[in-house]
N, C-alpha and C positions, 0 to 999 in steps of 0.2 A: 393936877391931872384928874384927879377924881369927880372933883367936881365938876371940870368939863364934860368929860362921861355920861356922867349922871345928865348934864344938859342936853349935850347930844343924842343920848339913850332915849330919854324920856320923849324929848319928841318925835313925832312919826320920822325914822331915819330912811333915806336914801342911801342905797346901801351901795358903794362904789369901788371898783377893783383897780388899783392902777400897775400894771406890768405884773401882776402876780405870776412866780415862777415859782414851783416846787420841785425837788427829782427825791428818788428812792433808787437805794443804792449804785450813783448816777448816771438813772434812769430818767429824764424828762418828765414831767406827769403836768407839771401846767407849765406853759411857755408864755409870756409876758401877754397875761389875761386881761383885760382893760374893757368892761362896760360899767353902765350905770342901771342897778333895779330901781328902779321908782317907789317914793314910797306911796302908804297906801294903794297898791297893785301887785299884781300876781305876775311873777317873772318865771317865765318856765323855759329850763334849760333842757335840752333835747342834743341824741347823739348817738353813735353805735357805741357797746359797755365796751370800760377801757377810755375810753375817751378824756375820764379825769373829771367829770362830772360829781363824782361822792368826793372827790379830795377836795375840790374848791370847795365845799360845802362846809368839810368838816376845816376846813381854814377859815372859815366867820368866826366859828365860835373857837378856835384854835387847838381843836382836838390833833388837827394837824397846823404843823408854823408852816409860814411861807420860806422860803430862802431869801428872795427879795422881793420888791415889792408894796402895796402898801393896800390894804383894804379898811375902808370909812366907812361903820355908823354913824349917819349924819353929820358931826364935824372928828368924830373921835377915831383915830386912828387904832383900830384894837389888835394891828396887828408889829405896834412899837412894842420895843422892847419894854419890860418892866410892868406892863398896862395889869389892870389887878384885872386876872380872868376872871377868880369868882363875882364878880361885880359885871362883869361882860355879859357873862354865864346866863346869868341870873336873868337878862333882857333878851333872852334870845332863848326860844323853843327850837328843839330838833326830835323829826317823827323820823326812827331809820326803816329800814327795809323788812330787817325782824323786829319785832314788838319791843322786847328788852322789859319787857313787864317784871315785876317780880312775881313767881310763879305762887311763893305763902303769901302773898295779899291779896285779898279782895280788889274790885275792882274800884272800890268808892275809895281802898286805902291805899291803892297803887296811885290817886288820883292827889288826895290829900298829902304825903309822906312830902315833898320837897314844901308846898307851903308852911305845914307848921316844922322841918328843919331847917329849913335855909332864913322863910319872912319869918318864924317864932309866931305863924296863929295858933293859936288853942284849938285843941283838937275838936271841938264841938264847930268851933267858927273855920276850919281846914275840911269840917265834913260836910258843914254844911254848903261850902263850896263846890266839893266834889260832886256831892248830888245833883246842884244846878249845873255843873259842867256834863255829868253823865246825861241829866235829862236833854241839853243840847243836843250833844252827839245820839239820840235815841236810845239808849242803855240804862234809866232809870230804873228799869223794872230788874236789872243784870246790876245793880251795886253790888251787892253780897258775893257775886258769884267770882272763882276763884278761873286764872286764867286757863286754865286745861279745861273750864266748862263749856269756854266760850269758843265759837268760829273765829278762824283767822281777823275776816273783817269784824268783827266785834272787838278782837285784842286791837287792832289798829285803828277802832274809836276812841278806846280807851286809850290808847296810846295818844292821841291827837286833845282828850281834856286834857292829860297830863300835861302835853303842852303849853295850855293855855292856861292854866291851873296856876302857874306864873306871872298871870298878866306880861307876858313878853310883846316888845316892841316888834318882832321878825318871828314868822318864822319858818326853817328851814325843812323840807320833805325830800328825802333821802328816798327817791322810787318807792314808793310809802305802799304801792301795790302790785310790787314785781313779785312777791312772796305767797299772793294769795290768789287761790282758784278765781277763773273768770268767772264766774255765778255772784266772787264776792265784790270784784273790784267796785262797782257802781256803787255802794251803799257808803263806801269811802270815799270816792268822786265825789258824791251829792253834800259830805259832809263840807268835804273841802271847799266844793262851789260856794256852800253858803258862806265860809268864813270870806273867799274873797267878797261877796256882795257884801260884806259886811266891811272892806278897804285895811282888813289887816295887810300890812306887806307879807309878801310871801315870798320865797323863792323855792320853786320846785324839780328838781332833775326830777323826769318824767318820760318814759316810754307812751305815754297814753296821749298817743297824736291828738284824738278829737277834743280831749278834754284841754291840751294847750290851746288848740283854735279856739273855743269855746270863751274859754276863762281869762288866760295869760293878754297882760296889756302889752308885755315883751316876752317875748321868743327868741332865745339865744342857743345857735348850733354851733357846739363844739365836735371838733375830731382832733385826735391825736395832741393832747392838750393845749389847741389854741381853738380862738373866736373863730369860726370861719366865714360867719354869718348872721347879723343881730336885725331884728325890725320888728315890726304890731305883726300880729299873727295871718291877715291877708297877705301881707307881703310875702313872707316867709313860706306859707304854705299853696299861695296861687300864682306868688310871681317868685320861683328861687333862682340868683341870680349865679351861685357858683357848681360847675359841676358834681361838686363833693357833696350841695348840698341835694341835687335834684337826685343823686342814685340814689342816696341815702331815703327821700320820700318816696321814691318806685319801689326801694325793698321792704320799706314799711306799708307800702299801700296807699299812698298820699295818692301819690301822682298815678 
């Protein structure tokens, strides 16, 4: 098993959902969810909140289990029984909604802390990591600086090396700018554009319409947790073919 993992993980994974259903205290929250994100591309899932959008997210990395089900990392099924999460974990990045920073680290040691405990770098070769991770995300000049120094969108840059800080195969964006003033949202958008032009997979539940048309090779609209509507983002946004999806772009302003 592991070693499949390991194969499947390692390479660029196709990340595929088949009949995913979840409920809370049995309540429904995903109804037998079935698309496929592509790998190397950016899937952005779109939807009114509530819709079940953060649960399927946090079921990748199995923050939450499925009931039934089955979700593939490329050939690895990580949502069998037994599967060693921390080994899942560990390939898979998740940005939430809050920062999740720790508030006594710095922002180069908020950056480094999972490389040198989880890989065992040396903390010289963990920082110097961070630092080329901060200088990506524009925050070079902000390593030292402790998370209450920083603006929202600067915790949620930092938050997004930390991600990457793992060399993760996916990763996941939990409304990564539902949290922060609209002055900030764009400097986290423009991060995020670049990593897809760079063909990490990604999947992102996202309220930020232009930025899925823009970016997302799929656009997936869920309500009330099921698919109700998947295609390339013209499709989705200039031809929508179900009512639920068309009021849904009027109240957002699409349409």
């Amino acid at each position: 098993m592991t070693e499949e993992m390991e194969v499947g993980i390692d390479s660029a994974p196709t990340v595929r959902f088949e009949e995913v259903c979840k409920s809370f205290n049995s309540k429904a929250v995903l109804s037998g969810i079935t698309f496929d994100a592509p790998a190397m591309s950016t899937t952005c899932i779109i939807g009114p909140s509530g819709s079940g959008k953060t649960t399927l997210l946090r079921c990748v990395n199995r923050l939450d289990t499925p009931d039934s089900g089955h979700i593939y990392l490329g050939d690895v099924d990580v949502s069998a029984p037994g599967i060693p999460l921390e080994q899942v974990r560990a390939k898979i990045g998740m940005v939430f909604q809050s920062f999740n920073l720790f508030p006594h680290l710095s922002a180069a040691d908020n950056v480094s802390l999972a490389p040198r405990v989880v890989r065992g770098l040396s903390a010289e070769e963990a920082t110097e990591k961070a630092l080329a991770l901060l200088k990506r995300v524009g925050l070079l000049e902000f390593a030292a600086a402790k998370p209450t120094q920083l603006s929202g969108g600067q915790q949620q840059r930092v938050a997004i090396a930390r991600a990457l800080a793992m060399d993760p195969r996916l990763i996941l964006f939990d409304e990564p700018t539902s949290a922060l003033d609209p002055e900030l949202v764009q400097e986290v958008l423009e991060v995020m554009g670049e990593l897809s032009r760079e063909k990490i997979t990604m999947i992102v539940a996202t309220h930020e319409m232009r930025f899925a048309r823009q970016i997302a090779g799929l656009v997936v609209f869920m309500d009330n947790g099921v698919v109700v509507e998947q295609g390339p983002p013209a499709e989705i946004f200039e031809h929508p073919k179900s009512p639920r999806l068309i009021n849904f772009l009027g109240q957002v302003g699409v349409l």
